[in-house]
C-alpha atoms as an extended CHARMM CRD file, in Angstrom:
* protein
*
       123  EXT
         1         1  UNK       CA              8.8470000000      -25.4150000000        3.3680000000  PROA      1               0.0000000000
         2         2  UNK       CA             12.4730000000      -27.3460000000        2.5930000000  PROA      2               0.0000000000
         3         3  UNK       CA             13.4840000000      -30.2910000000        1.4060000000  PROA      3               0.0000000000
         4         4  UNK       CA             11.4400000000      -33.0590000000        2.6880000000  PROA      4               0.0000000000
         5         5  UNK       CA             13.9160000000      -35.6580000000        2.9570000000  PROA      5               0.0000000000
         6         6  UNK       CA             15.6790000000      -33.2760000000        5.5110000000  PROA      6               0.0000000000
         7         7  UNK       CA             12.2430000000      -33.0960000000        6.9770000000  PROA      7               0.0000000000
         8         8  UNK       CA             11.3590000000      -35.3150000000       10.5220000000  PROA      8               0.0000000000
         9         9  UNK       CA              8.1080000000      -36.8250000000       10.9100000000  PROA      9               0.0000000000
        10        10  UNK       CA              6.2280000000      -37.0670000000       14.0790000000  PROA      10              0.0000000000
        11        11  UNK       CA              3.0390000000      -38.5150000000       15.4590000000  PROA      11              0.0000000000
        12        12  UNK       CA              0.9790000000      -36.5020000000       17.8240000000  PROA      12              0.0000000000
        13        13  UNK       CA             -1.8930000000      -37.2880000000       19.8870000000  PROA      13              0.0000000000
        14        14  UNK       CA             -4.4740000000      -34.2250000000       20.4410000000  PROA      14              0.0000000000
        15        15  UNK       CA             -7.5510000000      -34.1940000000       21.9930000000  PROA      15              0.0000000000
        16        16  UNK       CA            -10.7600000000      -33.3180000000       19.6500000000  PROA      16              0.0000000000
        17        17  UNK       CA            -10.7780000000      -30.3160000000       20.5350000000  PROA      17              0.0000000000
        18        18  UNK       CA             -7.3150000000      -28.5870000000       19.9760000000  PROA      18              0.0000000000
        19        19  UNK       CA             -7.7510000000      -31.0620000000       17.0110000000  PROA      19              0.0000000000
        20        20  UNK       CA            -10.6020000000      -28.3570000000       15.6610000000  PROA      20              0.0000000000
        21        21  UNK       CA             -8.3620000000      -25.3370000000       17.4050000000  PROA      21              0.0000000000
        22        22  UNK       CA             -5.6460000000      -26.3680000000       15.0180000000  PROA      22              0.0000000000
        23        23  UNK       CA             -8.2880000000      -26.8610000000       11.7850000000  PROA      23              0.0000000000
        24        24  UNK       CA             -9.5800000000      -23.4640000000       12.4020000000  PROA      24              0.0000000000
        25        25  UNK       CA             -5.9960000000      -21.8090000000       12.8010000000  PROA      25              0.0000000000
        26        26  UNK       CA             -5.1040000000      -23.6930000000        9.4960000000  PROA      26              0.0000000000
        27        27  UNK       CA             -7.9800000000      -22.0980000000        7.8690000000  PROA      27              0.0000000000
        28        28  UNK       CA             -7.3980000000      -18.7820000000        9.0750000000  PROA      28              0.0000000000
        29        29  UNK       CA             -4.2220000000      -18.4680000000        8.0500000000  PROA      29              0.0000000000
        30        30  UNK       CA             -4.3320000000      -20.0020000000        4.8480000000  PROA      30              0.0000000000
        31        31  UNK       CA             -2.1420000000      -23.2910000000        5.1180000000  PROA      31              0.0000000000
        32        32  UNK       CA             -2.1730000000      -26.6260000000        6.8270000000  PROA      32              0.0000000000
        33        33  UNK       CA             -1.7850000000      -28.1600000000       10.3490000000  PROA      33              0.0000000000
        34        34  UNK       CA              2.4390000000      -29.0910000000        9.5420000000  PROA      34              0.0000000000
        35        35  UNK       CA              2.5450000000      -25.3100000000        8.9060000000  PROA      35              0.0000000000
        36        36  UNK       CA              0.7240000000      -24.0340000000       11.8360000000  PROA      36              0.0000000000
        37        37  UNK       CA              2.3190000000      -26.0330000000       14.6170000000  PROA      37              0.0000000000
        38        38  UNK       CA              5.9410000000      -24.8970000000       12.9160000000  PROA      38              0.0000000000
        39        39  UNK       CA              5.0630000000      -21.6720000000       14.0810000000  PROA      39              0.0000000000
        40        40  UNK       CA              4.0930000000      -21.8370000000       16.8660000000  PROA      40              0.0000000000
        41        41  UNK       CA              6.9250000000      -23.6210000000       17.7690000000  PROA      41              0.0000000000
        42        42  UNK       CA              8.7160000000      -20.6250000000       16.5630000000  PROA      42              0.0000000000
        43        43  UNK       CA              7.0870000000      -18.2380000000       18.1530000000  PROA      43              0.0000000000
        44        44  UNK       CA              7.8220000000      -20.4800000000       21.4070000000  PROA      44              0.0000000000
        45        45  UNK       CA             11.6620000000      -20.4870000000       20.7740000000  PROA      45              0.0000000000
        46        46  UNK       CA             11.3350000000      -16.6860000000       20.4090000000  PROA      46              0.0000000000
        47        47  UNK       CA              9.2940000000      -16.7860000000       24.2160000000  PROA      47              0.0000000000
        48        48  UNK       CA             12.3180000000      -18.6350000000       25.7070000000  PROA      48              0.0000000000
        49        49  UNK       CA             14.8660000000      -16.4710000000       23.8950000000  PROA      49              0.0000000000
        50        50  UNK       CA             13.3280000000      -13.5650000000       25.2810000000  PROA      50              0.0000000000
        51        51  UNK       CA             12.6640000000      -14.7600000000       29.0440000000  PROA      51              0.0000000000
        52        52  UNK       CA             16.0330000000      -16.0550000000       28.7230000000  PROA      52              0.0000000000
        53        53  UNK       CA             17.3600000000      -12.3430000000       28.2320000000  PROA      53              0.0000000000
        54        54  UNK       CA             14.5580000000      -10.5990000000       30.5280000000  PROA      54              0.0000000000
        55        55  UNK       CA             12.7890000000       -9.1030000000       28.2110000000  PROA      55              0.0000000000
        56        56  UNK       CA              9.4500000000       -8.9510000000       28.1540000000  PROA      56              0.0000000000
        57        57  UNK       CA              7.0690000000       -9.5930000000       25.3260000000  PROA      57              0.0000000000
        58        58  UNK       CA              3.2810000000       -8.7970000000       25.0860000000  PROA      58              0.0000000000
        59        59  UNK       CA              0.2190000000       -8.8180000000       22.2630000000  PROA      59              0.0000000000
        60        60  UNK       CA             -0.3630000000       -4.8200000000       21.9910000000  PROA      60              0.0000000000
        61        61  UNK       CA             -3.0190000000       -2.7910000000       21.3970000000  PROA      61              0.0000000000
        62        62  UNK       CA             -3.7490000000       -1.4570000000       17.5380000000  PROA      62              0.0000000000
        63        63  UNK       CA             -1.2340000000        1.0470000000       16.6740000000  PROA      63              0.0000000000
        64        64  UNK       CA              1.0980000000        0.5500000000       19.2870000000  PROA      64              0.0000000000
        65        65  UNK       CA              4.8730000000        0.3020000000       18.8050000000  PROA      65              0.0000000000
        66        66  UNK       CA              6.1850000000       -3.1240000000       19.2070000000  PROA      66              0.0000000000
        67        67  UNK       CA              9.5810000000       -5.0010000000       18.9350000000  PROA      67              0.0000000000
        68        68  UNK       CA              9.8930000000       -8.5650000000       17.7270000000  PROA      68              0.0000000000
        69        69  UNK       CA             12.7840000000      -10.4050000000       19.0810000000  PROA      69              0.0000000000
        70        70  UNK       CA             14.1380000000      -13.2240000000       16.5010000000  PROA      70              0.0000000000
        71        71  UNK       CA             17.3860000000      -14.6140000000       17.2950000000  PROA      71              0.0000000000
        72        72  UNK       CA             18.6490000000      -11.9630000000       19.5460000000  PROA      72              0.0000000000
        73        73  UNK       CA             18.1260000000       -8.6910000000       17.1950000000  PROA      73              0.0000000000
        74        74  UNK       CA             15.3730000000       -6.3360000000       17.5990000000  PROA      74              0.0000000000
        75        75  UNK       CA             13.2790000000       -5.6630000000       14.1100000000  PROA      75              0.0000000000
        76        76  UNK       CA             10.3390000000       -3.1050000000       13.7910000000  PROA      76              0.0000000000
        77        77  UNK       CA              8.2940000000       -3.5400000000       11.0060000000  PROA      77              0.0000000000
        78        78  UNK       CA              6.9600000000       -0.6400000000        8.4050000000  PROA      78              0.0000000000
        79        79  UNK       CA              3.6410000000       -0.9610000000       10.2160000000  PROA      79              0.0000000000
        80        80  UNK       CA              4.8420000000       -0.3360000000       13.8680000000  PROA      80              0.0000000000
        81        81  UNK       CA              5.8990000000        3.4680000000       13.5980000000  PROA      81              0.0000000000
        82        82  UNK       CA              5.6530000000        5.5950000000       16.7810000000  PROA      82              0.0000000000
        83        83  UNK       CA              2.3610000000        7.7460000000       16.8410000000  PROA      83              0.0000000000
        84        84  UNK       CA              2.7160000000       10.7260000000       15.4030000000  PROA      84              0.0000000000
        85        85  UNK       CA              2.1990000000       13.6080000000       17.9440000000  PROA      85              0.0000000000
        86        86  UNK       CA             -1.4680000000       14.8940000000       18.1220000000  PROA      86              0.0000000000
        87        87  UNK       CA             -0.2780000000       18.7360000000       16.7240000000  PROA      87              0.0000000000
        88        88  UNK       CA              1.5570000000       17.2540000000       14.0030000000  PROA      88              0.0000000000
        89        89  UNK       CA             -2.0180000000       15.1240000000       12.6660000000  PROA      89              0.0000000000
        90        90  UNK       CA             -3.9470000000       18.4400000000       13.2270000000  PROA      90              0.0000000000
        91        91  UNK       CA             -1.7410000000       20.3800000000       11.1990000000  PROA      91              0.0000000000
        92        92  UNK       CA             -1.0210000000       17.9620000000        8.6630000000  PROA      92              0.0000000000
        93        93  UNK       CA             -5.2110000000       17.1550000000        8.4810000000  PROA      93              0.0000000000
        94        94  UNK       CA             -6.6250000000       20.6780000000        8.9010000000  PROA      94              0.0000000000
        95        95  UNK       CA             -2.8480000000       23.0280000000        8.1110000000  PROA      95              0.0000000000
        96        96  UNK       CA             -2.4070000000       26.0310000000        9.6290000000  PROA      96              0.0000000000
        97        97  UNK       CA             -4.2240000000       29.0020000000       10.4110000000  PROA      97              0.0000000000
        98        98  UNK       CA             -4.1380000000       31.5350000000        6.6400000000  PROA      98              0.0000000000
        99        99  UNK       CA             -5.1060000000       34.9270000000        6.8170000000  PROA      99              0.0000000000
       100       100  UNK       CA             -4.3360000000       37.8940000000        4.8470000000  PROA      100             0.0000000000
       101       101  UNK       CA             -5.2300000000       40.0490000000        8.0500000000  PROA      101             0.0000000000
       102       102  UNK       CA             -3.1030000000       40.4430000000       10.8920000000  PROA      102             0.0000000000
       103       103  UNK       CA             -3.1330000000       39.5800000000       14.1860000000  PROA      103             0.0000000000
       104       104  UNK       CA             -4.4500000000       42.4310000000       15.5220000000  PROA      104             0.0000000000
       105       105  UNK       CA             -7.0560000000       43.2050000000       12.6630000000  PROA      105             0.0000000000
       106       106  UNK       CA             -8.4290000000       39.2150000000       13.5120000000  PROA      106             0.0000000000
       107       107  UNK       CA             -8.5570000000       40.3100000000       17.4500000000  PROA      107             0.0000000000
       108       108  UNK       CA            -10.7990000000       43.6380000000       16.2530000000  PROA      108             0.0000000000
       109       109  UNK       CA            -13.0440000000       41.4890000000       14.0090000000  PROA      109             0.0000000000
       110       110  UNK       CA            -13.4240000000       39.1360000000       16.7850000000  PROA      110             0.0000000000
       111       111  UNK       CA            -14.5440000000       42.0890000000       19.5970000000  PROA      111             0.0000000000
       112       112  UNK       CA            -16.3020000000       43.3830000000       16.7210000000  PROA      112             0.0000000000
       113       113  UNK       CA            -18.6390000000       40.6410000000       16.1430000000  PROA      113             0.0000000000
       114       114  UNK       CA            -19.8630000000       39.8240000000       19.6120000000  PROA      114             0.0000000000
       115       115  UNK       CA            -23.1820000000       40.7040000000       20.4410000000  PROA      115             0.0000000000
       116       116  UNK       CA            -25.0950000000       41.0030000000       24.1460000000  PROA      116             0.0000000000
       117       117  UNK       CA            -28.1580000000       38.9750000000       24.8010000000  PROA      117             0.0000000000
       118       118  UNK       CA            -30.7990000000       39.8390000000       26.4820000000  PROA      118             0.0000000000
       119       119  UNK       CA            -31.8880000000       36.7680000000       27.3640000000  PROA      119             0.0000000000
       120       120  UNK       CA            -32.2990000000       36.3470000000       31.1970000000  PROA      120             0.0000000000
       121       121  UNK       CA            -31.0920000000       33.1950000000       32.6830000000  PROA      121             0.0000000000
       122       122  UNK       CA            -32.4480000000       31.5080000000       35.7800000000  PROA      122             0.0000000000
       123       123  UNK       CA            -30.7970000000       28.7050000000       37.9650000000  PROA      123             0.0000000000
């Protein structure tokens, strides 16, 4: 992290268990105990900031916009675009409609091609 004579060190008493909570975490993520409880004491300080200021802040669901509040300023990440509207993902998945024909040639072909069954139907 920085320099470690800047560095304080502290004891801390945990019970077994948030002793394995904090082993797992560490493992998770990749890096040690030190490491792990440094951010989560940041991501406390960022709690109080925001209650502090009445905002509000929340774990959302996949794909949802979110704001991160560090030190006052509001960042959103590549990741956390808006969802695209649902008629620009059709069109830019399936494009739009091509036809040499025109509309009214498309409406014949359509009256054109339907057929009457015979079939009787019973409730």
């Amino acid at each position: 992290m920085t320099n470690t004579q800047k560095m304080v060190r502290l004891n801390l008493d945990l019970s077994p268990e948030l002793n394995q909570i904090l082993d797992e975490l560490a493992k998770k993520i990749g890096t040690n105990k030190s490491d792990v409880l440094r951010q989560a004491i940041t991501l406390m300080q960022i709690m109080v900031i925001a209650k502090e200021e009445t905002k509000k802040l929340g774990v959302p669901e996949a794909n949802q916009l979110i704001a991160n509040v560090i030190a006052n300023e509001i960042i959103l990440s590549s990741e956390q675009q808006p969802k695209p509207h649902p008629l620009d993902t059709f069109m830019e998945r399936l494009g739009p409609w091509e036809d040499e024909r025109t509309a009214e040639e498309i409406v014949k072909d359509i009256y054109d091609s339907r057929t009457i069954s015979n079939n009787d139907i019973s409730l």
